[in-house]
matplotlib code that plots the C-alpha trace (Angstrom):
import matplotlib.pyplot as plt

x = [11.1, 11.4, 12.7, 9.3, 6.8, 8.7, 7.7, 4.1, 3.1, 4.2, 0.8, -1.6, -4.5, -3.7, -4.1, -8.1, -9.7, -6.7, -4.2, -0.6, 1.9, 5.8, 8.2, 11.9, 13.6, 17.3, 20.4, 23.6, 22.7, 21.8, 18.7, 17.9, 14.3, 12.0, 8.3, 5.0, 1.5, 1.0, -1.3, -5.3, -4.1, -2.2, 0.2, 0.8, 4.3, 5.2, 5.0, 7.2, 9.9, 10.3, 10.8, 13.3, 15.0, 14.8, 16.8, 18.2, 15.1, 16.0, 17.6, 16.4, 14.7, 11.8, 10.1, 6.6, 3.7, 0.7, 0.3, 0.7, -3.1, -4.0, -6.6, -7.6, -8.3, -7.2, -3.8, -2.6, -1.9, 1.0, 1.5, 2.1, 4.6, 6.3, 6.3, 7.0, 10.2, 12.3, 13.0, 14.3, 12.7, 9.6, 9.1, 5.3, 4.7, 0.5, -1.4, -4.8, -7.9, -9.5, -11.5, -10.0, -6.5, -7.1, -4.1, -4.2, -1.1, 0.9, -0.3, 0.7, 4.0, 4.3, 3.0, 5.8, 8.6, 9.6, 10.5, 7.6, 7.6, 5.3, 5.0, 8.1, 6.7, 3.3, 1.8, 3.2, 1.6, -1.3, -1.2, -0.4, -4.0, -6.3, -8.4, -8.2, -8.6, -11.7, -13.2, -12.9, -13.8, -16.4, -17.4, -16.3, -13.1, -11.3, -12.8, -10.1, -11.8, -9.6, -9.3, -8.1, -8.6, -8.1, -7.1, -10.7, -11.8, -12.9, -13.2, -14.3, -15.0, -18.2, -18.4, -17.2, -13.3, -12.0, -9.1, -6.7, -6.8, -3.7, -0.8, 1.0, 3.1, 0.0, -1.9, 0.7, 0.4, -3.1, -2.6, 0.4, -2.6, -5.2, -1.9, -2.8, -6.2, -8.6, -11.2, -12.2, -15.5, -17.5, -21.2, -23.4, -22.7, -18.7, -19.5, -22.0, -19.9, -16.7, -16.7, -13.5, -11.9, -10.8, -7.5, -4.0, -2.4, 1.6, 4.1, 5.3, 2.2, -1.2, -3.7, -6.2, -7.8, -8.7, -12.3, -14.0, -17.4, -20.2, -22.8, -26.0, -29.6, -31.3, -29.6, -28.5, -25.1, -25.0, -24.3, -22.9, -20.5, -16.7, -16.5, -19.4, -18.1, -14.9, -16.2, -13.9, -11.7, -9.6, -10.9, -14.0, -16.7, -19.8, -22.5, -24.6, -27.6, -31.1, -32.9, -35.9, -35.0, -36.3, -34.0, -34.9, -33.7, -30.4, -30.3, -28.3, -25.0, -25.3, -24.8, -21.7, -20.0, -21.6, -21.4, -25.3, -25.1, -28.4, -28.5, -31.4, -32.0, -31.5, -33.3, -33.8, -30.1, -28.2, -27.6, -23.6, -23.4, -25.3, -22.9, -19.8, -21.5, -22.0, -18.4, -17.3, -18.9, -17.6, -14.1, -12.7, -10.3, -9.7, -11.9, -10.8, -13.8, -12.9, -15.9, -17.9, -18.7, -22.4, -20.9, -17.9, -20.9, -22.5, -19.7, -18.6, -22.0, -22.4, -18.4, -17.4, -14.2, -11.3, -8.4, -8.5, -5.7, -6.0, -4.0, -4.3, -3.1, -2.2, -5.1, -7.8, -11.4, -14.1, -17.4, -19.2, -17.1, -18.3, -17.5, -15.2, -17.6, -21.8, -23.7, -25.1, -27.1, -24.4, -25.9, -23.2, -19.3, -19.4, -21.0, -18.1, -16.0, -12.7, -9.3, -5.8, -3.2, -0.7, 1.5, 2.2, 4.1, 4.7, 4.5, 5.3, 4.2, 0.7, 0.6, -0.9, -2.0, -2.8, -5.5, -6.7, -10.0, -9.9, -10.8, -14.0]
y = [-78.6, -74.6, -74.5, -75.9, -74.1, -70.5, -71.9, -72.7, -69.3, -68.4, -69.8, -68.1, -66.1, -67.3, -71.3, -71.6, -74.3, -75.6, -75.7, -74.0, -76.5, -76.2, -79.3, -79.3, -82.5, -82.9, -85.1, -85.6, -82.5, -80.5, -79.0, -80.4, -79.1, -77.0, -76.7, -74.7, -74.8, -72.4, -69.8, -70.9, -74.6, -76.0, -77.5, -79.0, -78.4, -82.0, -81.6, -78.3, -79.8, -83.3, -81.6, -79.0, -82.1, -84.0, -87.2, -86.1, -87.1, -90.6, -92.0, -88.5, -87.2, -85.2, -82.7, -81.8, -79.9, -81.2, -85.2, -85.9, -86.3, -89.7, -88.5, -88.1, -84.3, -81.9, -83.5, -86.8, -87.9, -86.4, -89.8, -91.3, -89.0, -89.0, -93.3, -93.0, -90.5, -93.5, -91.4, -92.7, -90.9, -88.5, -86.5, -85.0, -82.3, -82.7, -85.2, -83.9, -84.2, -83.9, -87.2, -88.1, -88.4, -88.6, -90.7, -92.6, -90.9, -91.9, -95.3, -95.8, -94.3, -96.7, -99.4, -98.6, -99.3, -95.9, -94.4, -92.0, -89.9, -87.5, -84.8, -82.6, -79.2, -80.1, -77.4, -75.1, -76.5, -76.6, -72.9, -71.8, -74.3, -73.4, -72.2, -75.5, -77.3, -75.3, -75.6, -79.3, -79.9, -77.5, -76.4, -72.5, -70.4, -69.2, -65.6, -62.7, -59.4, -56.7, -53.5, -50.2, -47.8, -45.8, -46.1, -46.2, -48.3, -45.6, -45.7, -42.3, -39.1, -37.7, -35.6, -39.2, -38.3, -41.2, -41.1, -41.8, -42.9, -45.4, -44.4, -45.2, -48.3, -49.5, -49.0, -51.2, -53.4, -54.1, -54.1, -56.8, -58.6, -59.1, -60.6, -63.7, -64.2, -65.1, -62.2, -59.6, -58.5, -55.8, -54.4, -52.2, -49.4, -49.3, -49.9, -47.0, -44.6, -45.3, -47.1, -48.9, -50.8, -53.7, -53.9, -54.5, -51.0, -52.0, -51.1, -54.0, -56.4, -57.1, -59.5, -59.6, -62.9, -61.3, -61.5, -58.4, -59.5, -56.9, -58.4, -56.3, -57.7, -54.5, -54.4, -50.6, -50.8, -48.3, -51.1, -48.5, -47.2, -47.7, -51.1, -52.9, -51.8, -52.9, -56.8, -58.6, -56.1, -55.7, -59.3, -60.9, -58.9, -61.0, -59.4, -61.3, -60.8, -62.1, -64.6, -63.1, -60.3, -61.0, -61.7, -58.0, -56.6, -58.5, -57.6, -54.6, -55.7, -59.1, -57.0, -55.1, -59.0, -59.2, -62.7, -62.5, -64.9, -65.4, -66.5, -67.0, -64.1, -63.4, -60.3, -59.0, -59.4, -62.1, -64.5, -64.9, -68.7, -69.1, -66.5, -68.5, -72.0, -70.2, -69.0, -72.4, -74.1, -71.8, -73.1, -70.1, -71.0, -67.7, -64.7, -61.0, -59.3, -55.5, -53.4, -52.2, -52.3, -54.0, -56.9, -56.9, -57.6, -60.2, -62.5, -62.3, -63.0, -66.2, -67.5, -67.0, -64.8, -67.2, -64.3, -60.7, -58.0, -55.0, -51.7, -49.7, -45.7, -43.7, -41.8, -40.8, -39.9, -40.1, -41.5, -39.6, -41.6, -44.3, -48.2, -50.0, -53.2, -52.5, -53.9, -57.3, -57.8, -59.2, -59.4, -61.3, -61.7, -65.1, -64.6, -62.3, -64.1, -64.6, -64.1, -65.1, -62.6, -64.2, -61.5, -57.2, -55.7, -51.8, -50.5, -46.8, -45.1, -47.8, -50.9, -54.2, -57.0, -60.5, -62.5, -66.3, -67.8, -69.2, -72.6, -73.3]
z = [-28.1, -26.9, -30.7, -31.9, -29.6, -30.8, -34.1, -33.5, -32.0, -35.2, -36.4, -34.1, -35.4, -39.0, -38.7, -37.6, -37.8, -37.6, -34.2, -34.3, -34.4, -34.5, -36.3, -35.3, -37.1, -35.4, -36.7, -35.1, -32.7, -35.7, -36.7, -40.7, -40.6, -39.8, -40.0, -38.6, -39.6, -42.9, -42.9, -43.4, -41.5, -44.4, -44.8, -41.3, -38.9, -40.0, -43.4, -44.0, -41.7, -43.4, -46.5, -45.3, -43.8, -47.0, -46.7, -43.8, -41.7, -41.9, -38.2, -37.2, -34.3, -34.7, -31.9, -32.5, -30.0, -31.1, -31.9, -35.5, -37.0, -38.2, -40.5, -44.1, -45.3, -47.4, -46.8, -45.8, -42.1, -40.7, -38.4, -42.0, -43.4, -39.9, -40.3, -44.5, -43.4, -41.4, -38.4, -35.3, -32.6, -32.2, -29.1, -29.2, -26.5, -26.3, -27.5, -30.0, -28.7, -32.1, -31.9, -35.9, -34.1, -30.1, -29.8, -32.7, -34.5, -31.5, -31.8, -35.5, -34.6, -31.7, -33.6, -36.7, -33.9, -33.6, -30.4, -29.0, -26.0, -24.8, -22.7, -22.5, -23.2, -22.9, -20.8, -22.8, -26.0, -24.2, -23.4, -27.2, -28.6, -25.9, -28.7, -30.3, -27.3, -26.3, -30.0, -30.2, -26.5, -26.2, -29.1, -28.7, -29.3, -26.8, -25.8, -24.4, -22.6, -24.2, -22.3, -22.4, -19.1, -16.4, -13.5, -12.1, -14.6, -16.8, -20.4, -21.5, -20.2, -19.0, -22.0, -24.3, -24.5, -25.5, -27.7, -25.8, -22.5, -23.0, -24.9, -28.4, -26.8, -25.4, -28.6, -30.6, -28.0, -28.6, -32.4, -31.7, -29.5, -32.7, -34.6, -32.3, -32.4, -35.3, -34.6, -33.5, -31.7, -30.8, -30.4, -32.1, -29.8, -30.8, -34.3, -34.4, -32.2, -34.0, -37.2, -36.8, -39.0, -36.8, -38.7, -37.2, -38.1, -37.2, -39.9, -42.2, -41.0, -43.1, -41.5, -44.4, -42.9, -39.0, -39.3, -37.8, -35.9, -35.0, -32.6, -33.0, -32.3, -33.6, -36.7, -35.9, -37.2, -40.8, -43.7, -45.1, -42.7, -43.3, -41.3, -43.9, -46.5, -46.2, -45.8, -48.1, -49.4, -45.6, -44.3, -43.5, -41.8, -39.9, -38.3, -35.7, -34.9, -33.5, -35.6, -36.1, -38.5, -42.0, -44.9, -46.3, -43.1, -43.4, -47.0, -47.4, -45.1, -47.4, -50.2, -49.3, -48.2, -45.0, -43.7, -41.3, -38.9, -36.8, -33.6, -30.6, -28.5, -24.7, -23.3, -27.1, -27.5, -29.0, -26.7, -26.1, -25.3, -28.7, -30.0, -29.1, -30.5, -34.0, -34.0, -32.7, -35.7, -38.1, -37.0, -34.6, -32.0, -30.2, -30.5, -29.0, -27.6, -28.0, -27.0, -25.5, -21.8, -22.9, -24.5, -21.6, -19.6, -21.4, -22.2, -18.6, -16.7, -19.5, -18.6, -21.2, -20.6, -20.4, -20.1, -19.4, -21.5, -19.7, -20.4, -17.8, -17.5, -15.0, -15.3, -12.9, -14.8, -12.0, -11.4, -14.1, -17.0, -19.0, -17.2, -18.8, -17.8, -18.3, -15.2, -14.9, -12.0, -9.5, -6.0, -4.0, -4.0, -4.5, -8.0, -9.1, -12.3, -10.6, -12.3, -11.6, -12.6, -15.0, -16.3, -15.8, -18.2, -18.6, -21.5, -21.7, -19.2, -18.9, -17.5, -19.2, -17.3, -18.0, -16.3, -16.6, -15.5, -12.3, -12.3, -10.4]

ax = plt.figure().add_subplot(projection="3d")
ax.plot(x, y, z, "-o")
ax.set_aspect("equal")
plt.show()
C-alpha cells in the first residue's frame, strides 16, 4: 500500500476532476503491475496496473487507495475490470465518496467472492484526495494560502522591494508546490503589479494544464498584458469577476482565450465562497491562492483556507512594509482562523512551514 500511495501523489495537480489514485497488483511477493491515474483523469490506477500485470493478475492481490468506481464514463468501472481480471484479493485504502461509487465498487467486489479489505493506508489516502473529497462533499477544491515573507510578516518594502524576500531554494520550492495543485490564484493587484506568468519554472518540468486564475471585480487587469495573452498557449487562463460587467466589457480578455467566469459580488468584490462554488463546478480539486494580501484576506475571513505554505526569511522589514495578510475587520481572538502546524522544513537559509485548519 506505501508502494501505491508514492504512486498516486504522482497524479496530483494533473488528474482534476478526477482523484489521484495509485494500483499495485502483487503475485507470489512480487510486484506484476503497476498503475496511477493518467494525466487529465484517464485512464484510472486500475486500469494501467491490470494491464502491466497482464495474465499475471489472475490469483493476485491487488492494493489500491481510492475504491474502484462502479460507474459508467468515459471508461468502464474499474470494480468490473478488477472482477473481469480473476484476482484473489483487493486491499482498498479509502472508500469514494463520489455518490456513482460510494461503496458500491466494494460491494460488487464483495459480492464477486473476492476477498476485500479496507482501510490500511486510509488516512493517508485521505490526505493525498482532500481536494477530491472536498469537491464532491462540498462542492469546492481544496484552497492552500501560499506565502512568502519576513520575518514580521512583511511582504515588501516600504518603498515596494519585493524580489526577493525568500531565497532560490525557497523559490523552487514554491514552484515544486504549483506541481501539486490544479491552479493557481491571484488578484488584480498582483496581476497589475507584476504580470506573472503563473508557470512552474523548474528545469526538465512543463505543466501546460496549471490553470492560472485572476480574480478581479473591476476588470482592471490589462488583457493585454503578458499573463492574458498567454491563455492557451502556456495553459488555461480564467478571469473572475463580478457579474454585472457587460459582455463588451468582458470582451477583449475572451478574445485572447480568456475563460470569464462571473460570479455574485460581496462589498463590490467577487464574493470568495461564490468564487470557490464556480471553481468547484468546473471540476477543481485543489486551488493555490498566491497573492495578494487582499485576496489572503478574503479567502480566510470566508473559511475558506484549508492549509497554510509559508516561506519564511530571516529577514526583518518593519512596520512600514506591505502585510503579507490585508485586514478584515477581526475584533476578538476567538474569531481568529486557527491553524495547526503540520510540518517545518528549512530550505536554504528560509524556513517553510506547513499549517492545517483546525477543526472547529
Amino acid at each position: 500500500m506505501s508502494a501505491a500511495l508514492a504512486l498516486a501523489r504522482r497524479g496530483l495537480g494533473n488528474v482534476w476532476p478526477n482523484p489521484a489514485v495509485g494500483c499495485v497488483i502483487v503475485k507470489d511477493g512480487r510486484i506484476v503491475g503497476r498503475g496511477w491515474t493518467q494525466p487529465s483523469g484517464r485512464p484510472h490506477a486500475e486500469t494501467e496496473a491490470l494491464a502491466r500485470a497482464g495474465e499475471a493478475a489472475k490469483g493476485a492481490d491487488l492494493y489500491v487507495t481510492l475504491e474502484p468506481c462502479a460507474h459508467t464514463g468515459q471508461t468502464p468501472p474499474c470494480a468490473d475490470a478488477v472482477i473481469e481480471a480473476g484476482v484473489a484479493r483487493v486491499v482498498v485504502a479509502t472508500g469514494d465518496p463520489d455518490p456513482r461509487t460510494a461503496g458500491d465498487g466494494i460491494r460488487r467486489i464483495k459480492d464477486a467472492g473476492i476477498a476485500t479489505i479496507v482501510g490500511p493506508g486510509g488516512e493517508a489516502a485521505h490526505a493525498i484526495n482532500a481536494g477530491f473529497f472536498k469537491r464532491i462533499i462540498e462542492g469546492r477544491p481544496l484552497f492552500t494560502l501560499k506565502s512568502a515573507a519576513s520575518l514580521d510578516g512583511r511582504i515588501a518594502t516600504a518603498g515596494g522591494e519585493s524580489k526577493w524576500i525568500t531565497g532560490d531554494e525557497a523559490r523552487a520550492a514554491g514552484h515544486l508546490l504549483r506541481l501539486t495543485h490544479d491552479a493557481i490564484l491571484i488578484g488584480s493587484g498582483t496581476a497589475i503589479a507584476d504580470d506573472p506568468m503563473l508557470t512552474c519554472r523548474l528545469p526538465g518540468i512543463s505543466a501546460t494544464g496549471l490553470v492560472r486564475i485572476v480574480v478581479d471585480g473591476r476588470l482592471r487587469t490589462p488583457a493585454d498584458g503578458k499573463l492574458m495573452r498567454s491563455a492557451g498557449k502556456d495553459g488555461p487562463v480564467w478571469l473572475i469577476t463580478v457579474d454585472s460587467h457587460a459582455e463588451q466589457a468582458t470582451a477583449p480578455y475572451e478574445a485572447t482565450g480568456v475563460t470569464v467566469i462571473r460570479v455574485l459580488a460581496a462589498e463590490g468584490h467577487p464574493d470568495p465562497v461564490a468564487v470557490a462554488a464556480a471553481l468547484g463546478e468546473r471540476g477543481l480539486t485543489r486551488v493555490l491562492v498566491e497573492g495578494g494580501a487582499g485576496v489572503a484576506a478574503g479567502f480566510l475571513k470566508a473559511g475558506l483556507v484549508d492549509r497554510i505554505v509559508s516561506f519564511r526569511a530571516p529577514k526583518i522589514i518593519g512596520g512600514d512594509g506591505a502585510a503579507m495578510i490585508a485586514g478584515f475587520g477581526l475584533e476578538n481572538l476567538a474569531q481568529a482562523p486557527a491553524f495547526a502546524l503540520m510540518a517545518t522544513t528549512p530550505v536554504g537559509a528560509d524556513i517553510m512551514e506547513t499549517y492545517e485548519k483546525r477543526d472547529e
